[in-house]
Biopython code that builds the backbone (N, CA, C, O; Angstrom):
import numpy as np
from Bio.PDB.StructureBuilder import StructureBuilder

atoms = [
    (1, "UNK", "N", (-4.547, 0.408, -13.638)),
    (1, "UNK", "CA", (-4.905, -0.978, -13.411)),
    (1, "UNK", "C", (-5.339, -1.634, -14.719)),
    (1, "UNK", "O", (-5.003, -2.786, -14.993)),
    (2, "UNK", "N", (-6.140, -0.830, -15.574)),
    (2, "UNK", "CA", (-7.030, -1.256, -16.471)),
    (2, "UNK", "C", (-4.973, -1.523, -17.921)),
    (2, "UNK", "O", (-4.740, -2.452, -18.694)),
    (3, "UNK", "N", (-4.402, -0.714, -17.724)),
    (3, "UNK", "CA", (-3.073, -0.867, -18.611)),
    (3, "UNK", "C", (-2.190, -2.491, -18.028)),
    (3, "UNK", "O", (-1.630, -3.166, -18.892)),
    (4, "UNK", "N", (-2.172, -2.808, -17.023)),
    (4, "UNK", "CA", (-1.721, -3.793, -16.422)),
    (4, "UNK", "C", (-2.740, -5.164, -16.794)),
    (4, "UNK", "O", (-2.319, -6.296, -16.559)),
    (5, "UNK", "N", (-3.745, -5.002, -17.232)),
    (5, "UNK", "CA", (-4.752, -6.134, -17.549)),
    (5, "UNK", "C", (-4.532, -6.623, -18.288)),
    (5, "UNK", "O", (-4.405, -7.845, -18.368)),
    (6, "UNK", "N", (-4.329, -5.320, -19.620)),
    (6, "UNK", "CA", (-3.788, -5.461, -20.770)),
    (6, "UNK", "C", (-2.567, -6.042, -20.975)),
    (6, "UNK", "O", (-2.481, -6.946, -21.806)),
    (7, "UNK", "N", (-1.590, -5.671, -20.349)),
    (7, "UNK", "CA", (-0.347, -6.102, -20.532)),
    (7, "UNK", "C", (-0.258, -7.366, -20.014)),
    (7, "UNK", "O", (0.646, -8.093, -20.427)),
    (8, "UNK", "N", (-1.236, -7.874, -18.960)),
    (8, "UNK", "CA", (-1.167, -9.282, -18.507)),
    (8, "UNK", "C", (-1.405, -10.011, -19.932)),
    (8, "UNK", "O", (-0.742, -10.839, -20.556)),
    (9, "UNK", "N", (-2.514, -9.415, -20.159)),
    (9, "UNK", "CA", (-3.373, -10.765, -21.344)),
    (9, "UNK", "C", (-2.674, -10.675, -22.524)),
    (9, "UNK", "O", (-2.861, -11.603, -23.312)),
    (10, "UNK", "N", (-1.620, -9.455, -22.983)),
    (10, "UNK", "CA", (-1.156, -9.994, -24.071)),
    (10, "UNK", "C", (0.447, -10.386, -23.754)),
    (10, "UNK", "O", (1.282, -10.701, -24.602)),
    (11, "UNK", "N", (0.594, -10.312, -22.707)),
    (11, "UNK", "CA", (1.599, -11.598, -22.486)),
    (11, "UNK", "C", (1.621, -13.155, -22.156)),
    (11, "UNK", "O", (2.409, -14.101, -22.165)),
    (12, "UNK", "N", (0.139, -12.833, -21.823)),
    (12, "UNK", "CA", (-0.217, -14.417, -21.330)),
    (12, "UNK", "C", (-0.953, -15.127, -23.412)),
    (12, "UNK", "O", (-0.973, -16.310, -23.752)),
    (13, "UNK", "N", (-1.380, -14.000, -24.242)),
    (13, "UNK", "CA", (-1.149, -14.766, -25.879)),
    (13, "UNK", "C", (-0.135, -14.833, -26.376)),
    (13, "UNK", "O", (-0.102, -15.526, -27.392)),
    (14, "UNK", "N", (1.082, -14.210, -25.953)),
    (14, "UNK", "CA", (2.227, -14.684, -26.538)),
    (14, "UNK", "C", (3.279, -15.696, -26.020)),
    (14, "UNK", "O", (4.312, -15.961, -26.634)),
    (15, "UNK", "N", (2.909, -16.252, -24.795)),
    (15, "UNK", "CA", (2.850, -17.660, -24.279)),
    (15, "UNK", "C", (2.384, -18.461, -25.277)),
    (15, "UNK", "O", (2.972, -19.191, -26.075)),
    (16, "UNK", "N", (0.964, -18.151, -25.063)),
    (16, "UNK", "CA", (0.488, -19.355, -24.817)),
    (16, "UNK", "C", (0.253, -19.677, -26.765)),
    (16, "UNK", "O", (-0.556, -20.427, -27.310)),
    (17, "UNK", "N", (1.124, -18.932, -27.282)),
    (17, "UNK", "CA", (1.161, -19.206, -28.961)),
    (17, "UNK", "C", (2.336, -20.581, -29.178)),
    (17, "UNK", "O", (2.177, -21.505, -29.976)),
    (18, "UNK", "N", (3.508, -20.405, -28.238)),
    (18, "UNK", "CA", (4.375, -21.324, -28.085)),
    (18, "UNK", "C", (3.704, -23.037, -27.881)),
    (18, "UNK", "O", (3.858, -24.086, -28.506)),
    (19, "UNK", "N", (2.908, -22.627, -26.662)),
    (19, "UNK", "CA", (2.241, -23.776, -26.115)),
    (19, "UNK", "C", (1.353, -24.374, -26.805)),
    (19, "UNK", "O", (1.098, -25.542, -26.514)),
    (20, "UNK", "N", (0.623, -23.700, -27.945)),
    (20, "UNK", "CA", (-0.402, -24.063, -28.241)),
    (20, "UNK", "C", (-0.775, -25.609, -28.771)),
    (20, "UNK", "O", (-1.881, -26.137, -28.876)),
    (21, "UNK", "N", (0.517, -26.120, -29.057)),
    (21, "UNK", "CA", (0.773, -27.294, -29.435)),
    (21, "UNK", "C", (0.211, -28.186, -27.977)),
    (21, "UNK", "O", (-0.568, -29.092, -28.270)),
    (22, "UNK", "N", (0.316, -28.134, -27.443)),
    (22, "UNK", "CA", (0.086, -29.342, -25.945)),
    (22, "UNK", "C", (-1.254, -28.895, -25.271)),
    (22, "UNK", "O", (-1.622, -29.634, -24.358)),
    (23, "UNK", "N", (-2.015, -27.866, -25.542)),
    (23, "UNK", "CA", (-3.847, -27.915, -25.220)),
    (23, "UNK", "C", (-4.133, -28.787, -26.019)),
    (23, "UNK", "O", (-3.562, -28.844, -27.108)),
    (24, "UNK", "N", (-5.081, -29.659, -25.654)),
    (24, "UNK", "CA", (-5.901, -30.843, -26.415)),
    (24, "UNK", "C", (-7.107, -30.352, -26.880)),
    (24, "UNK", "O", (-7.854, -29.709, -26.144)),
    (25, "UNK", "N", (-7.401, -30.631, -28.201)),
    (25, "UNK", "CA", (-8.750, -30.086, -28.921)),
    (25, "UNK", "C", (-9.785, -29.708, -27.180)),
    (25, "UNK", "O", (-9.905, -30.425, -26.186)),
    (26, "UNK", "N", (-10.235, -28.592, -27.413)),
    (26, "UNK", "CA", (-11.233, -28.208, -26.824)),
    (26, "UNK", "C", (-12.455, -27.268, -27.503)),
    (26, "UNK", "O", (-12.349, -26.804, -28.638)),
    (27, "UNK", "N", (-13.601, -27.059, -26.662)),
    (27, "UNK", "CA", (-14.290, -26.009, -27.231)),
    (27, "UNK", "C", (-13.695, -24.510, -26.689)),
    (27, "UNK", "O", (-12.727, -24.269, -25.967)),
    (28, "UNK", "N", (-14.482, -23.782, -27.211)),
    (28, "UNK", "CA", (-13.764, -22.257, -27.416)),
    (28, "UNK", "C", (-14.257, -21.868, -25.599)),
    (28, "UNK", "O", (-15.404, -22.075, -25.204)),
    (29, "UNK", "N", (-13.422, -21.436, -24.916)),
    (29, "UNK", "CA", (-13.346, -21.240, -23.758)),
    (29, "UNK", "C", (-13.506, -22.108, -22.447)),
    (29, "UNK", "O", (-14.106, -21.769, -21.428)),
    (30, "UNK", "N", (-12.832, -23.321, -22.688)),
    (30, "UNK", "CA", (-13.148, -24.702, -21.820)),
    (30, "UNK", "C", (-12.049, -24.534, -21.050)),
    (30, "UNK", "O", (-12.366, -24.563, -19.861)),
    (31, "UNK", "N", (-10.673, -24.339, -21.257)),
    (31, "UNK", "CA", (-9.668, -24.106, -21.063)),
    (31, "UNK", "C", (-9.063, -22.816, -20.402)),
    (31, "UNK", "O", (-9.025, -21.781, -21.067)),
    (32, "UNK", "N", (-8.708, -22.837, -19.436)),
    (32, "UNK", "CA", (-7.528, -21.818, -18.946)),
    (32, "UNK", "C", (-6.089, -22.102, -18.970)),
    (32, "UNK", "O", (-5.552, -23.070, -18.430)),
    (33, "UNK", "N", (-5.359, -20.935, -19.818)),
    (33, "UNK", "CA", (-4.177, -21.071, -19.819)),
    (33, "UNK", "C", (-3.488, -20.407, -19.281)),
    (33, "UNK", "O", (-3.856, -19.280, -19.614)),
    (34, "UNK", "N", (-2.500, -20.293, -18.485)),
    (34, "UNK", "CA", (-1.732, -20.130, -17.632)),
    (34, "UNK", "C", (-0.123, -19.657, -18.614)),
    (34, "UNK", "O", (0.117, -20.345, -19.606)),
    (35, "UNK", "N", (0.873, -18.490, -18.250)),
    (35, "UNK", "CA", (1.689, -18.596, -18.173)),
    (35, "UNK", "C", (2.731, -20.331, -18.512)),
    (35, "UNK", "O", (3.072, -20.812, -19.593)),
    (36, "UNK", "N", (2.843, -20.582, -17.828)),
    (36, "UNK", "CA", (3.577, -21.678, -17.843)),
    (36, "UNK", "C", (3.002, -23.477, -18.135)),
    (36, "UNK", "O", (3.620, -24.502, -18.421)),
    (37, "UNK", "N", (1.310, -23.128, -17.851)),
    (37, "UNK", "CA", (1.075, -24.625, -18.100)),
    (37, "UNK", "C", (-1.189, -24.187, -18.324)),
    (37, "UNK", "O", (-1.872, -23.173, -18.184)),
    (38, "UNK", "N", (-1.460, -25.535, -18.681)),
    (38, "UNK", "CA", (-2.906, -24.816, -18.570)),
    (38, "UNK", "C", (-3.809, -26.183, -17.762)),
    (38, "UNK", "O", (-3.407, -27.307, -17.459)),
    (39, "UNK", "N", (-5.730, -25.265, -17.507)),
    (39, "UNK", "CA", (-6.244, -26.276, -17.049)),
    (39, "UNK", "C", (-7.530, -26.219, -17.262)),
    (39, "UNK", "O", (-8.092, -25.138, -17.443)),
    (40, "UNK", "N", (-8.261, -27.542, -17.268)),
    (40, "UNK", "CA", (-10.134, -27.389, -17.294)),
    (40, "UNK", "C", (-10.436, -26.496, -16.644)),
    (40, "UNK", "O", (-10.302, -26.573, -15.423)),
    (41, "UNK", "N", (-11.030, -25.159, -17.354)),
    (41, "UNK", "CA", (-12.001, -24.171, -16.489)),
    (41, "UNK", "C", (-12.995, -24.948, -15.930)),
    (41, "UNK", "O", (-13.617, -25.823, -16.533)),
    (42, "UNK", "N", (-13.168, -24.572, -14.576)),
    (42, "UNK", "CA", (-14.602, -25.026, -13.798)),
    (42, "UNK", "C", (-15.812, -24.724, -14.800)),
    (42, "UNK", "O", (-16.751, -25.450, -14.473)),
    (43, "UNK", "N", (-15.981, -24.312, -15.365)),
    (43, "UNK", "CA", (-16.779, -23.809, -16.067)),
    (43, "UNK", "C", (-16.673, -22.697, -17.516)),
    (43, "UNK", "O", (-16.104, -21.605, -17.518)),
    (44, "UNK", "N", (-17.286, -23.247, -18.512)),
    (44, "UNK", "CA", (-17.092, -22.463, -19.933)),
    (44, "UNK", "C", (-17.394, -20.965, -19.414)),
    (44, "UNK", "O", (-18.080, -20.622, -18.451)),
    (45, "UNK", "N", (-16.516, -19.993, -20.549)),
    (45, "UNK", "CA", (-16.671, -18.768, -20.341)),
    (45, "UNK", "C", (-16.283, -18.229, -21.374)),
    (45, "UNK", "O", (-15.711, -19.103, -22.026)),
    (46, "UNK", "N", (-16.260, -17.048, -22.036)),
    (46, "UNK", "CA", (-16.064, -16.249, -23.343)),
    (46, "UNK", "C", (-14.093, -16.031, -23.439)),
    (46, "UNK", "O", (-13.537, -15.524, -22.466)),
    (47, "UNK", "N", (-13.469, -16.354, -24.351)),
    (47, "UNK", "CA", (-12.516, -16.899, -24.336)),
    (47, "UNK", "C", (-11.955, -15.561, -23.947)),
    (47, "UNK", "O", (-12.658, -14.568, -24.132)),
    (48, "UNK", "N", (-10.712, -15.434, -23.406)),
    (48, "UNK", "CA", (-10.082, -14.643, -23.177)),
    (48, "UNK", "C", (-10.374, -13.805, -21.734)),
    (48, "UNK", "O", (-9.837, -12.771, -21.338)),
    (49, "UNK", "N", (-11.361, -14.584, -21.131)),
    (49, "UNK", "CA", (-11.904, -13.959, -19.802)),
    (49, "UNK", "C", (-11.063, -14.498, -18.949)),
    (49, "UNK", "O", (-10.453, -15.534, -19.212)),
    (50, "UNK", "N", (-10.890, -13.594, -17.387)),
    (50, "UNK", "CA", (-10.131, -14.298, -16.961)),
    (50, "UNK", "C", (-10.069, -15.641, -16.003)),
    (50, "UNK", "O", (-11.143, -15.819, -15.429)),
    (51, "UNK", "N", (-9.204, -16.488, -15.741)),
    (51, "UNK", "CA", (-9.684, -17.429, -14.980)),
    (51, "UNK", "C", (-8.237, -17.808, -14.215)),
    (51, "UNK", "O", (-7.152, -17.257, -14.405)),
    (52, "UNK", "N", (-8.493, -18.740, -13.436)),
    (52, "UNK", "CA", (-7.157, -19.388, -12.659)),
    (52, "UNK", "C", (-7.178, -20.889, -12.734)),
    (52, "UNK", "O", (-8.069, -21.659, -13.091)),
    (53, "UNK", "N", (-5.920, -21.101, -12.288)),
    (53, "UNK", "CA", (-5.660, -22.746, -12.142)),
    (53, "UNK", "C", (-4.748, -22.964, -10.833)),
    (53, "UNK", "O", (-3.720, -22.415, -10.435)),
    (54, "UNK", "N", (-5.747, -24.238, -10.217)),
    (54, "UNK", "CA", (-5.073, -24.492, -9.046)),
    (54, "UNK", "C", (-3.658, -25.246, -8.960)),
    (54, "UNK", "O", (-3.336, -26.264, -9.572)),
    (55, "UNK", "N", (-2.929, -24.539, -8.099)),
    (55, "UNK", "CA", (-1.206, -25.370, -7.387)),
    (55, "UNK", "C", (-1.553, -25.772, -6.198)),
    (55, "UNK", "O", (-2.440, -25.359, -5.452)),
    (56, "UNK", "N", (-0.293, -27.153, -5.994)),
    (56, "UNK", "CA", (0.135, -26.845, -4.923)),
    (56, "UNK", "C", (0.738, -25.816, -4.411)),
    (56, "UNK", "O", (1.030, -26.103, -3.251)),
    (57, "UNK", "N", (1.163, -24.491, -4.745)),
    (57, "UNK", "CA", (1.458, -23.421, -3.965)),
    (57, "UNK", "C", (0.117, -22.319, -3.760)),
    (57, "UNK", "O", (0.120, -21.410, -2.929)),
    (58, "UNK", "N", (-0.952, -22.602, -4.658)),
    (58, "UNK", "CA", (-1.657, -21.459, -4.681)),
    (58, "UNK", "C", (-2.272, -21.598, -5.786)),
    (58, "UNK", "O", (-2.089, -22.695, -6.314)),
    (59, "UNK", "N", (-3.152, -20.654, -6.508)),
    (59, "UNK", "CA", (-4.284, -20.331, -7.873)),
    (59, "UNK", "C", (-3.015, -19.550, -8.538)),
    (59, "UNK", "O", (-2.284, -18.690, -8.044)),
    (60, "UNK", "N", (-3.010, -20.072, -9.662)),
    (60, "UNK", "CA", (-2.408, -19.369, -11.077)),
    (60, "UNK", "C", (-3.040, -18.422, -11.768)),
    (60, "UNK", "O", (-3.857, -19.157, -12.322)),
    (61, "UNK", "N", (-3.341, -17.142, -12.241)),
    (61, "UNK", "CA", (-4.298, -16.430, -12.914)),
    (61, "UNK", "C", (-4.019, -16.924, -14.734)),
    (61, "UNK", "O", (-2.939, -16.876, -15.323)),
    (62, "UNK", "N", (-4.733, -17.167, -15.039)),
    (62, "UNK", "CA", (-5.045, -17.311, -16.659)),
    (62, "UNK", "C", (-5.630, -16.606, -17.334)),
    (62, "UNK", "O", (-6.095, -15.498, -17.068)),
    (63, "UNK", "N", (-5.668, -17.366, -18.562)),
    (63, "UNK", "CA", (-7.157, -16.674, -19.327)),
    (63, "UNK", "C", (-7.947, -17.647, -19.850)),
    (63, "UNK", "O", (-7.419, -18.707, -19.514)),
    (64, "UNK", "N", (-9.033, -17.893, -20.561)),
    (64, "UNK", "CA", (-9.962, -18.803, -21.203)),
    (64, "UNK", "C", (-9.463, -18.925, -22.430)),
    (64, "UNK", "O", (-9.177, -17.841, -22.939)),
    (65, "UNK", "N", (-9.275, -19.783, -23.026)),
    (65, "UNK", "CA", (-8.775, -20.024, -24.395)),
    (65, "UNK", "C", (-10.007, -20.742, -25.163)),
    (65, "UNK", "O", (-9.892, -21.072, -26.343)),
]
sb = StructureBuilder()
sb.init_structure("model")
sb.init_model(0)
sb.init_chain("A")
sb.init_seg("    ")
for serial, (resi, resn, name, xyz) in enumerate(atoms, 1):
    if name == "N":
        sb.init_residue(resn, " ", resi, " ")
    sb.init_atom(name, np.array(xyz, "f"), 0.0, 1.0, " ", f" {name:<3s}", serial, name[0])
structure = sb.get_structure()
């Protein structure tokens, strides 16, 4: 489980290196980024922790940027 965490989060930084252009200045963990798109964390957290973002289909898992 703990190898699959890993492999989430460093696929979700080599996303989100592409993207990095379209997050708007933030502070260091304001942000969750998502795979495919990102969003205001409910709340600040130590960057790289994990977090989600709401769909209309469902919660996205992220990380804190």
């Amino acid at each position: 489980m703990k190898t699959r965490s890993v492999l989430f989060t460093a696929v979700l930084l080599a996303l989100s290196c592409r993207a990095s252009a379209q997050i708007p200045p933030h502070a260091p963990g304001t942000i969750c980024a998502t795979p495919q798109f990102w969003c205001w964390a409910p709340y600040a957290g130590p960057p790289g922790a994990r977090c989600a973002c709401p769909t209309p289909y469902g919660w996205v898992q992220g990380i804190l940027v």
